[in-house]
N, C-alpha and C positions, 0 to 999 in steps of 0.2 A: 708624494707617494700615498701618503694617509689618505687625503683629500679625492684621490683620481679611485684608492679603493674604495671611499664610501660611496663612490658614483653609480662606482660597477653592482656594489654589494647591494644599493639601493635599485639598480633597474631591473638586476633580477630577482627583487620582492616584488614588483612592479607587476614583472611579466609572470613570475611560476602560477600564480593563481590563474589566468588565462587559458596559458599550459595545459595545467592540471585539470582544467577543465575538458579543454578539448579531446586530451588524451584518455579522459573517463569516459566521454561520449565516444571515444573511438573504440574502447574496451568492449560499454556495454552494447555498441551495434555488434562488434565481432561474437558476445555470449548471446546475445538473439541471434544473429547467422548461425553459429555454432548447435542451439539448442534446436531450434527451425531445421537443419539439417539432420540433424537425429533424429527429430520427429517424423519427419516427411518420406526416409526410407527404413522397412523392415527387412531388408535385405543384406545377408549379412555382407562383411565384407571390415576395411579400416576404418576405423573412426574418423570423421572429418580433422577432430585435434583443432579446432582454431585454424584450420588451414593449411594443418601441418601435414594432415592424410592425404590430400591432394597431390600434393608437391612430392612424398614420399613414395606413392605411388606411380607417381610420372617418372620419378626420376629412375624405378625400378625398372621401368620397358625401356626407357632409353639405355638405361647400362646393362640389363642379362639379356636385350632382345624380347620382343612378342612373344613367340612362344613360349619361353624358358618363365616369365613372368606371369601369363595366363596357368602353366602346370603349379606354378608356385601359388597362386592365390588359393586354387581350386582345390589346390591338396590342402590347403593351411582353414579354406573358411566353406568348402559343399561346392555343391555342384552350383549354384546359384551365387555369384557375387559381385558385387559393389564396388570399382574402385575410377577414378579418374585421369584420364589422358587428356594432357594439358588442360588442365579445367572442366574437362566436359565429360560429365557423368559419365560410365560404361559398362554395360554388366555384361559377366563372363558366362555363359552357358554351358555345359557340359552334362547333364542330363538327355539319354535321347527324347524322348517325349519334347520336350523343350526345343531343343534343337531342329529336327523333322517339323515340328510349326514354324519356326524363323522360316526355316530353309522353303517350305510348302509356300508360303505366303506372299502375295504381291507386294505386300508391305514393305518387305523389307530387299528391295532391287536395287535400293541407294549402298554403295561405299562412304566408309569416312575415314580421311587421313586430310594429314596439312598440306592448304592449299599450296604454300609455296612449293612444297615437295614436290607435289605432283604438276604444278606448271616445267618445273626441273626436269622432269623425265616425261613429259608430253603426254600425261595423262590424266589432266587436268581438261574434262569436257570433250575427251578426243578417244580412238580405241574404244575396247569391249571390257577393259580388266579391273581399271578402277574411275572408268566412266560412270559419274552421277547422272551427267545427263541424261535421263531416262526416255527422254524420245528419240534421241540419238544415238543412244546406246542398243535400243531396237532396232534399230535401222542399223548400224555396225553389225549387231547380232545376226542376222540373214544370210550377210556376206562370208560370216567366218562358218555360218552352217555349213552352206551350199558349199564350203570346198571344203570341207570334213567329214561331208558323207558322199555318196553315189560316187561319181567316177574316179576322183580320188582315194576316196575309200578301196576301190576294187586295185586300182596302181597301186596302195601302200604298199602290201603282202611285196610285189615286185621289185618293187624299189628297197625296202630297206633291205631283202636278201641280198639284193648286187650293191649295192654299199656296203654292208658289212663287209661282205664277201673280198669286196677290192680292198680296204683299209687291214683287214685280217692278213690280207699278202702281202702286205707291204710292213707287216707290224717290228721287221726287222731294224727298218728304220725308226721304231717307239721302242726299242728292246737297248736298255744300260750294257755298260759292260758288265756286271754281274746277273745279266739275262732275266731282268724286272723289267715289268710295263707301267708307266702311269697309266692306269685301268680308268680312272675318270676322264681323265682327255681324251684317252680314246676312245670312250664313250659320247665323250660332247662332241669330236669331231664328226665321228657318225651320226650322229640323231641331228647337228645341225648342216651336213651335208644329204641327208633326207629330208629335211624338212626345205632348203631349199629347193630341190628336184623337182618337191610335190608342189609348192606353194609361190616359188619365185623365176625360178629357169634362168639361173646369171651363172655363166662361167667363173669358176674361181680358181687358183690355184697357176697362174703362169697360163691359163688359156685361156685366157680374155683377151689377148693382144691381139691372138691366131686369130680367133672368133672373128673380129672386128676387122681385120684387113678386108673380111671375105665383104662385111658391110661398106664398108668406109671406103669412098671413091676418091678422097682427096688424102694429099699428105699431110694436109692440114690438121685432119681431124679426126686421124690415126695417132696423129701424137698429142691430141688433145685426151683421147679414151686412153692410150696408155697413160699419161701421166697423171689424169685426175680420177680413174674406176682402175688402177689393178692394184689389188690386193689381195694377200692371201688366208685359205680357209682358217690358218692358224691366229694372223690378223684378224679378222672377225670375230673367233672365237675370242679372244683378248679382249676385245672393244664388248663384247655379250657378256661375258663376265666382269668386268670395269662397270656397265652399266647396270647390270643387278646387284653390284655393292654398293651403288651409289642410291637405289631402291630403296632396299633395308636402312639404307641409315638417313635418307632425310624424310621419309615416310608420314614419321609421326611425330618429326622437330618440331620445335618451339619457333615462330618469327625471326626471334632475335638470331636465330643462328644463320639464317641467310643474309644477314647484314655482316655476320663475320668472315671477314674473306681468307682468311688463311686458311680456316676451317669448311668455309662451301666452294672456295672457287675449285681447287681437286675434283669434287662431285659436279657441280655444275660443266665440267671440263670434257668429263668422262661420259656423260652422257650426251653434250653435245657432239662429242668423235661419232659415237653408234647414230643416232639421227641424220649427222653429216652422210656417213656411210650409207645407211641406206636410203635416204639419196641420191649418192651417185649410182647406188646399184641400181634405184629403177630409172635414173637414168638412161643408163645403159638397156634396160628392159621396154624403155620407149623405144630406144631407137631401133632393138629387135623388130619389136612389131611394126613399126612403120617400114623396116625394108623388109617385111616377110610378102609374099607372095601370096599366102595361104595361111591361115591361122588353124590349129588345131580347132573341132569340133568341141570338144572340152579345154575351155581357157580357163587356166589358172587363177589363182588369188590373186595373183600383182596384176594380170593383164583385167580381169573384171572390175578392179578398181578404179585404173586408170582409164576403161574406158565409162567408167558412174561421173570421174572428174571432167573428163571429155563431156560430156554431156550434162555440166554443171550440177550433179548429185553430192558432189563430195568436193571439199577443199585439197589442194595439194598437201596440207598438214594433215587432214585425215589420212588420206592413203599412206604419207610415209608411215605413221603412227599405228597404224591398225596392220602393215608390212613386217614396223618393228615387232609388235607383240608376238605376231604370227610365228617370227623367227627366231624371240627367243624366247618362246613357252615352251618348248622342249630341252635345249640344250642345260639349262638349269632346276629343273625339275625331274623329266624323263631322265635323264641321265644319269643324277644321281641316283634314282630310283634302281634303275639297273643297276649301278654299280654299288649299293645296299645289298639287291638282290643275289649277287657275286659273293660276296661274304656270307650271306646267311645260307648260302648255297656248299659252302666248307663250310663251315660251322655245324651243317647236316648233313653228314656225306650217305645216311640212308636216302635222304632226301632228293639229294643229286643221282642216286641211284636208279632211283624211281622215274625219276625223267626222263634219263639216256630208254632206261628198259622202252618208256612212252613211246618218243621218239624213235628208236628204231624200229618198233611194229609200225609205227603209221610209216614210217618213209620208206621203207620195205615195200610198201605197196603205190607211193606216187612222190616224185617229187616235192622237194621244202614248198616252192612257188605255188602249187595245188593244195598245201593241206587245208584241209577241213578241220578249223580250229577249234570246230566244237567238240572233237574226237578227244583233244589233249588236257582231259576232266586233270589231271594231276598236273602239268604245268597252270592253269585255271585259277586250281585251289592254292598253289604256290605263289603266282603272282597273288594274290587277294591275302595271302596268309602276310606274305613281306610290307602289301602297303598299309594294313591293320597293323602290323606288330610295329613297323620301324616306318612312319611315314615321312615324306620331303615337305609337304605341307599338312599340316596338324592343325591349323583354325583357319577360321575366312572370317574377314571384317563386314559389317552390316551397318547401316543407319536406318532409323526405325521412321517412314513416311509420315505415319497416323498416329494418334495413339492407338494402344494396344495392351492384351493383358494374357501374359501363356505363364499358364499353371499358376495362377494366383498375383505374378510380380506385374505388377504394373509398371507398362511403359508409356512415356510419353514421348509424343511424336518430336523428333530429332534426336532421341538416346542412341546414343555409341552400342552398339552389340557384337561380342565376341564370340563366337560361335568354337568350344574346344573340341574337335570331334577328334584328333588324336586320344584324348586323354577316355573320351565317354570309349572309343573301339576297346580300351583296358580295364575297365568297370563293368562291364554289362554285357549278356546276354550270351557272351562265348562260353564255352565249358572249360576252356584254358586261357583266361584272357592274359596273364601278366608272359606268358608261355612263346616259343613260336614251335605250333605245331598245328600241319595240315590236319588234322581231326576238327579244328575248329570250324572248318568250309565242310566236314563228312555232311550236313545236314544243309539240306536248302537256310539262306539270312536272310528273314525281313529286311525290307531296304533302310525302316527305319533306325537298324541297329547296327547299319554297314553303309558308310559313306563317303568312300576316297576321293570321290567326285563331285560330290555333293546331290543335290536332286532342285526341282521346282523349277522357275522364271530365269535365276542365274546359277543353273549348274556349269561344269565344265561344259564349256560348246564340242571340247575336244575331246572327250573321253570314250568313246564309240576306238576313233581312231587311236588314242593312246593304247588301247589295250592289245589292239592288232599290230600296233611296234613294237612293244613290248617282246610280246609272242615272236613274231618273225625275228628280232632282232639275236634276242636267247635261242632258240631256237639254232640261226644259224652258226651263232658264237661254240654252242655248247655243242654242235656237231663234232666240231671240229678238235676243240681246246677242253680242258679243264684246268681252273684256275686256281690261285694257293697264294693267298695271302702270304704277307712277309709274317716271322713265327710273332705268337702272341699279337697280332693286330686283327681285332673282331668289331664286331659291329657297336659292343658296348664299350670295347676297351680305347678306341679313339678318340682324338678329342674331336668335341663337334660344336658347331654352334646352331640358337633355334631363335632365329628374328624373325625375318620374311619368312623362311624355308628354315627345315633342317638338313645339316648340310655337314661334312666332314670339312675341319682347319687344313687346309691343303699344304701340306709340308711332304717329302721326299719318302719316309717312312711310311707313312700312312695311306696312300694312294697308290706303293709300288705292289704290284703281283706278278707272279711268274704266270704266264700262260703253254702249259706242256700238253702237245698235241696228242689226241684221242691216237691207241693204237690200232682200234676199228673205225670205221664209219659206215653208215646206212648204205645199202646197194645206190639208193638213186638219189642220193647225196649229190647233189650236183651246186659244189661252194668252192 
C-alpha cells in the first residue's frame, strides 16, 4: 500500500507542474480575451466577466423571452446597449434617432436567429419574415405586395364586415354557461377566416367534402380529398398557434438543443402538422383551379404562386412557406391586437363613447361596407393610441450587412441589432407617454417617433391592409356589442408573456368577456 502510494504521490509531482502550466496559459489567454473585450466596446451594457456576461445574458432571453429581456437591459444600462445571444455580440436600440437609421437603411434587410430554428419552421432561406436571403427575399416581397394592396385591398373592407358579421351570430355557440366569450378565439377565428377569403379561397369548416363532389368525377378521389384536406377552422387555428409557440422558443436556441429530443421533437412536430396542412390546403386549391372553367380576373395569393411554380419561378417549398406566413401573420398578431384593443376600450368608457358617438354619424349617412375610413379621425387615434401604449410586437431583429456607425456606436458588419421600438413609443416625443390617452395622436407624429410597422426596405409588407381590418373589423363588432371584461381583468393586470410577441397566458379567466348587445344601432347598420 506504501509502495503503490509513493507511485501515485510521485506521478502527480510529475504531472502538476505541466498542469500548472497550461492552466496559467489558459488563464492569462482568457485575461487578454477578457481586457480586449472591454477595450474594444464603449458601449454600455454587462461586462463580459471572463465569459461569464455572455452566458448570463443569453440565458436571460432564453428564460424571460426577447422582449421582456431587451425592456430589462434598456431600463437597467440607456437606450444603447451591449449584451450577447448565444455568443454573438448584439446591441439593443431604443432611441428613435437610432432606430429610424436601422430601420431607413439598406444595411440592415438581413434577420438574425438560429439557423436550426428557423430550418424548424421553414424559414430558413424561404418566405418574406425571417428570410436572409436577400435576393429572394425581394423576389418573395412583390408577391406578398401585390395581394396587400389594389384589389385586395378594396375586397378587405367587404370581407372582413361579412365574416365578423357571420361569426358574431353564431357567437352563441362561443358563449359559456355563465354567458362569457373567449374574446381572443374569436378574434383569431375571424381574422384567420379573412385572411383565407382574401389570400387562400379553401373551404373549411365541414365544406370541403360538398365543395369537392361538385369537382371530383370519380369515387375514388372523393374519398381521397375527404380523408386527406378536411379539416376544421378550429383545427387550423390549433396547428397556427402550435406553430408560433414553437417560433418563440427555438428562435434563438443554442445547437445543442436540437440534438435534444425530448425537448425539440414536440416543436419540430408542431410545425411540421402547419406545413403538412398547408399543403394539403393548396392542394386542394390546385385542383380548384384546374377544374375551374374561368379564373377570376384578380387571382389570389395561393393561385399567383402556384402558377410562379408552374412556370419554374418558385419551388413547391416556397409557395407552401410564403402561403404559411401569409396565413398566420394575422391570426397571432392582429388578433391579439384587437383583443388588447377590447380592454383598453373598458378600461375608457369615455373613450368607447367617443366612437359609438363617431360611428353612428358616419353610418347614419352610408353603410359599414362604404365608409370612408378617413372620416373615423377618433377610431384612427385609438387604434394608434392602443398599438403605441400596449403593443403585440415591441422589437424587430436586424443583422448589420456592412459595417456601420449610427449615433457614434460602431457596428461591424454581422452585429446582431435589436431594434426596441415598444419601449422608445414610452420615452419620447408624446406629451403622455407612460399614459393611454387619445391627446397623444391630437397632433400630427413624425414617423420617426411612431412605428408600429416599422418603415424602410423591411417594413410590414402588410400594414396598409392591417389598419383597414382593424377598422372594419371594430367597427363591425362594436355596432353591434359592447364588451366587459370579467371584474378586475385589464390590460395590466393579466398575466402575459413578451418573447416573439406580446401576448396574454391564455387561461379561462383572462380571455373570457361578456359581449352585451348595443340597445341602438346605426340606421344603415346592415351586420
Amino acid at each position: 500500500m506504501l509502495t503503490t502510494g509513493s507511485v501515485v504521490v510521485h506521478s502527480l509531482c510529475e504531472v502538476t507542474p505541466a498542469v500548472l502550466l497550461v492552466l496559467l496559459l489558459l488563464l492569462l489567454l482568457l485575461l487578454i480575451t477578457t481586457r480586449s473585450q472591454t477595450r474594444s466596446s464603449h458601449i454600455p451594457g454587462p461586462s463580459f466577466v471572463a465569459g461569464l456576461g455572455p452566458i448570463l445574458s443569453y440565458g436571460r432571453f432564453i428564460w424571460t423571452g426577447i422582449g421582456t429581456a431587451c425592456n430589462y437591459y434598456n431600463n437597467r444600462y440607456g437606450s444603447t446597449v451591449r449584451i450577447w445571444i448565444n455568443g454573438e455580440e448584439t446591441i439593443i436600440f431604443s432611441r428613435s434617432s437610432a432606430v429610424y437609421h436601422v430601420l431607413k437603411s439598406p444595411n440592415y434587410t438581413s434577420r438574425f436567429g438560429s439557423k436550426r430554428g428557423l430550418e424548424c419552421i421553414g424559414m430558413e432561406g424561404r418566405g418574406i419574415i425571417f428570410n436572409s436571403n436577400i435576393a429572394l427575399w425581394k423576389k418573395m416581397r412583390t408577391y406578398f405586395s401585390k395581394a396587400l394592396s389594389g384589389p385586395s385591398l378594396r375586397r378587405t373592407v367587404g370581407i372582413c364586415v361579412s365574416s365578423t358579421a357571420e361569426h358574431l351570430d353564431r357567437l352563441q355557440d362561443m358563449t359559456d354557461p355563465s354567458g362569457h366569450v373567449d374574446a381572443l378565439n374569436l378574434l383569431r377565428a375571424i381574422v384567420v377566416d379573412i385572411s383565407n377569403r382574401l389570400f387562400l379561397r379553401v373551404p373549411l369548416n365541414g365544406q370541403l367534402f360538398h365543395s369537392y363532389c361538385v369537382f371530383c368525377k370519380c369515387l375514388a378521389w372523393k374519398y381521397v380529398a375527404f380523408n386527406c384536406f378536411c379539416f376544421s377552422e378550429k383545427e387550423l387555428l390549433m396547428k397556427i398557434h402550435n406553430y408560433f409557440e414553437t417560433w418563440q422558443t427555438v428562435l434563438i436556441q443554442p445547437d445543442i438543443f436540437f440534438k435534444i429530443g425530448w425537448l425539440y421533437n414536440k416543436h419540430k412536430k408542431a410545425a411540421q402538422e402547419l406545413q403538412d396542412a398547408m399543403g394539403s390546403l393548396l392542394e386542394i386549391k390546385r385542383s380548384i383551379i384546374n377544374r375551374s372553367e374561368k379564373l377570376d380576373d384578380d387571382l389570389d395569393f395561393a393561385t399567383e404562386l402556384i402558377f410562379a411554380q408552374n412556370h419554374g419561378e418558385l419551388s413547391a417549398d416556397d409557395v407552401r412557406q410564403c402561403v404559411l406566413e401569409m396565413v398566420i401573420a394575422a391570426p397571432d398578431t392582429l388578433s391579439i391586437s384587437l383583443f388588447f384593443m377590447l380592454m383598453l376600450l373598458k378600461q375608457n368608457p369615455k373613450v368607447e363613447l367617443q366612437l359609438v358617438e363617431e360611428m353612428s354619424a358616419v353610418l347614419d349617412q352610408t353603410a359599414v361596407e362604404n365608409i370612408d375610413y378617413e372620416r373615423l379621425k377618433v377610431m384612427e387615434k385609438f387604434i394608434n393610441e392602443s398599438m403605441r401604449f400596449h403593443p403585440v410586437v415591441d422589437f424587430t431583429m436586424r443583422r448589420a450587412l456592412e459595417d456601420d456607425d449610427v449615433e457614434g456606436t460602431k457596428i461591424k458588419k454581422g452585429t446582431n441589432i435589436i431594434l426596441n421600438i415598444g419601449l422608445m413609443h414610452k420615452t419620447e416625443f408624446f406629451p403622455k407617454p407612460r399614459e393611454f390617452s387619445l391627446t397623444n395622436f391630437d397632433s400630427p407624429v413624425p414617423s420617426r417617433f411612431f412605428q408600429p410597422f416599422g418603415c424602410g426596405p423591411r417594413s410590414c409588407v402588410g400594414k396598409h391592409i392591417a389598419m383597414v381590418m382593424m377598422k372594419a373589423i371594430l367597427i363591425t363588432l362594436l355596432c353591434r356589442y359592447t364588451v366587459c371584461p370579467r371584474e378586475g381583468c385589464t390590460v395590466s393586470s393579466i398575466r402575459q408573456t413578451n418573447n416573439l410577441s406580446q401576448q396574454p397566458v391564455e387561461d379561462e379567466h383572462s380571455l373570457s368577456m361578456r359581449f352585451i348587445p348595443r340597445t341602438t344601432q346605426p340606421k344603415h347598420d346592415r351586420l
